[in-house]
N, C-alpha and C positions, 0 to 999 in steps of 0.2 A: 504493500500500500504506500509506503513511505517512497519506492522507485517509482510507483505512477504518479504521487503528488510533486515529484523533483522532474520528473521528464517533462509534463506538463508544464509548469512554471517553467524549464528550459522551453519548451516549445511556443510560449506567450512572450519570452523573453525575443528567441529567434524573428516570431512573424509579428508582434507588436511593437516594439521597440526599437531591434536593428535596423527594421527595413528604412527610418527614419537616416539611422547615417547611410544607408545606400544611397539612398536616393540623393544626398546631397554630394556624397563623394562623386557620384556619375557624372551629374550634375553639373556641378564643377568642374569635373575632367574633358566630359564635352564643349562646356563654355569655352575654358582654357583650350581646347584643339580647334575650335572653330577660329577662335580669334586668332589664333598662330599664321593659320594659313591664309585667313586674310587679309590681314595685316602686313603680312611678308609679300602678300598678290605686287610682282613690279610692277610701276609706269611708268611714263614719262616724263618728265616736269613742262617737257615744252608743249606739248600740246593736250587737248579732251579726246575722248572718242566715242560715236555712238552707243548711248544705250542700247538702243533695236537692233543694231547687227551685233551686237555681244549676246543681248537676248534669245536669240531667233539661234544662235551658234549652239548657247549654254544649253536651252531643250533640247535641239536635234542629238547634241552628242551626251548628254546624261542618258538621253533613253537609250540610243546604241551602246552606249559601255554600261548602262545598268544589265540588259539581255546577256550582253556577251561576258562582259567580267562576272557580275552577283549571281547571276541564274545561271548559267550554263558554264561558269570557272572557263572561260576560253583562255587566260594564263597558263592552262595545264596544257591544251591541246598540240602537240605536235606529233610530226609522222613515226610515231616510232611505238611499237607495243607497250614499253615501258609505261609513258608518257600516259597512254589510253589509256591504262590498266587506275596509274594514278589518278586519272580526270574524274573515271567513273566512279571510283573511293568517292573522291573528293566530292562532288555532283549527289551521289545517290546518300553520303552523312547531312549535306545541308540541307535539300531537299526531306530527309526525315527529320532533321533538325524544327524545319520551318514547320511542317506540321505537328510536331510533339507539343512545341510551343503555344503551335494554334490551337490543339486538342486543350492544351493549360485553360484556355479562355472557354469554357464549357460550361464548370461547376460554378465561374461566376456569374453563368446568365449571358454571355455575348451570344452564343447560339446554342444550339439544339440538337439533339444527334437526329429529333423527327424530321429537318428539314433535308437531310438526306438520307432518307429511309427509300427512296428511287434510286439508293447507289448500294445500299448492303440492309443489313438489322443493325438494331442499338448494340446488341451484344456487340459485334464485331469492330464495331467502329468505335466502342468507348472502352474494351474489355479487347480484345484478339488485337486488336490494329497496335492499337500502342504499346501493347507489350513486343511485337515484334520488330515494331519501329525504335522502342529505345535499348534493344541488343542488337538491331541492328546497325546502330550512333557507337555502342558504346563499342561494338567491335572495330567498328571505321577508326576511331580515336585511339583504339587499342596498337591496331595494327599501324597507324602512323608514328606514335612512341616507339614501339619496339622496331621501325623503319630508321627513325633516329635514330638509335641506340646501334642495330648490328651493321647500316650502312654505312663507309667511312666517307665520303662525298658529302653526305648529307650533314653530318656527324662534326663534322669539318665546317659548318656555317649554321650553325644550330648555339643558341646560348640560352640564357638562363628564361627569359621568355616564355621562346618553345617549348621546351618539358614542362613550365609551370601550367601555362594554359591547358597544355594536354592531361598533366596530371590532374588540375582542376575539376577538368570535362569530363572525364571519366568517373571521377569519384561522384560527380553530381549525377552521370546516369547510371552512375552500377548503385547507387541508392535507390535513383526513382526506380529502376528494376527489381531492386531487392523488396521496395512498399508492395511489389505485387504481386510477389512469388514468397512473400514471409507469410508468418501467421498474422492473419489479422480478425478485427470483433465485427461483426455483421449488425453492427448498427451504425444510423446514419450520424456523419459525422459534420461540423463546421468549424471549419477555417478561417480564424479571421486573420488579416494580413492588414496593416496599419498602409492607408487613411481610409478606414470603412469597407477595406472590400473582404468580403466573405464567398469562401468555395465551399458548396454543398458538396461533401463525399456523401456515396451512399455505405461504403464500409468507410469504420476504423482504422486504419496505416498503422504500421509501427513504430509507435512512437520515436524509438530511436533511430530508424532509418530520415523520417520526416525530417528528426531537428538535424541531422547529417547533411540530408539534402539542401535542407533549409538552409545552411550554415557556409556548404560549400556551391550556391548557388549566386549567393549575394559578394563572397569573394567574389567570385566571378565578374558578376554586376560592375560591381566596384574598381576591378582593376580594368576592365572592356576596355575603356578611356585612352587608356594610356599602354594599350596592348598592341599587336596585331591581329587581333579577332574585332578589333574595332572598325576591318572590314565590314561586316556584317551587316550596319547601321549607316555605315558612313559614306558607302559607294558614291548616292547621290553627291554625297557634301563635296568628296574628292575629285570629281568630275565637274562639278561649279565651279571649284576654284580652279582647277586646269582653266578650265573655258573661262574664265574670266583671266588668267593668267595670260593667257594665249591673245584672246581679244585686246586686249588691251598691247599686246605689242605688236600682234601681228595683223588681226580681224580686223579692227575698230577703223573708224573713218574720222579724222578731222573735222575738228567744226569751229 
């Protein structure tokens, strides 16, 4: 009784309280990266240059390099088996990634597993689907680590970063996978997570898998910022500043 009243109070501590310095540490880590890059954006001092042909540039080539770079990793693609073999890792982790996350926004009410009952049943889609999709993440992240580790090329331009993320990443889905293959209580459970939002579980978690997940999730969160996973978020932002980088030396028109 005294391990449920202490995991509890840890787990009120993890989703009421931390989430408060996540939030500011991202926060801030995004402020701080936005204004880096455009702040540093060069120009010229001798002359302006159109807003509309920098505009008209910045959309066309966001949406091209958001498809090619975020969606479909074209940075992996070249002609060589190796190469594929890595894209499709790469491709087929995010892609389960994007939906785990979106499957996250369920138990608070953003959608419904009824509005896609023309594509499978509940069961499968809130019970089968994500269990397979988060060993299928955490294998992807698995086998990228130990790709570090036995490759020397890779191995060789890999620092402290790299292994953090990866290690991160893992341990946040080999928890969310352990919440669903441990023992758990068959009554419905709620989540609050500070500022007000609450997930309807319909089973009980493991407590200590949850404050796990919980714990090593919001690291996560928190160092994003200042990572290289802060692709994820930032494609758009990265390809504005090109384009506004670019327009303004080379695009832009005098006026």
């Amino acid at each position: 009784m005294r391990l449920d009243t202490s995991l509890t109070l840890l787990v009120n501590f993890i989703f009421g309280t931390l989430p408060w310095v996540t939030y500011t540490v991202f926060l801030l880590g995004i402020s701080l990266k936005l204004y880096t890059w455009f702040s540093t954006a060069p120009y010229h001092k001798t002359g302006s240059y159109s807003k509309t042909s920098i505009s008209a540039g910045s959309v066309g080539l966001m949406i091209g390099q958001f498809i090619y770079l975020l969606l479909f990793q074209g940075r992996f693609i070249k002609p060589n088996i190796k190469s594929f073999v890595l894209w499709l890792m790469s491709f087929s982790a995010h892609i389960s990634l994007f939906l785990i996350l979106f499957g996250h926004l369920r138990p608070i009410g953003v959608w419904s597993a009824s509005w896609f009952a023309w594509v499978a049943s509940e069961q499968f889609l809130t019970r089968d689907l994500p269990f397979y999709l988060g060993w299928v993440v955490l294998g992807g992240f698995s086998l990228l680590l130990v790709r570090r580790v036995v490759d020397r090329s890779v191995r060789s331009i890999s620092g402290f970063d790299d292994y953090f993320l990866l290690v991160i990443l893992i341990i946040v889905f080999l928890a969310g996978n352990m919440m669903r293959v441990s023992p758990y209580i068959h009554e419905p459970f709620a989540l609050e997570i500070s500022p007000g939002i609450v997930m309807q579980l319909k089973e009980t978690p493991s407590l200590i898998w949850l404050a796990v997940h919980g714990i090593a999730a919001q690291i996560l969160i928190m160092y994003m910022p200042f990572s290289k996973l802060f692709h994820i978020i930032a494609s758009p932002f990265t390809v504005l500043a090109y384009s506004i980088r670019h327009g303004r030396l080379y695009g832009g028109m005098k006026t």
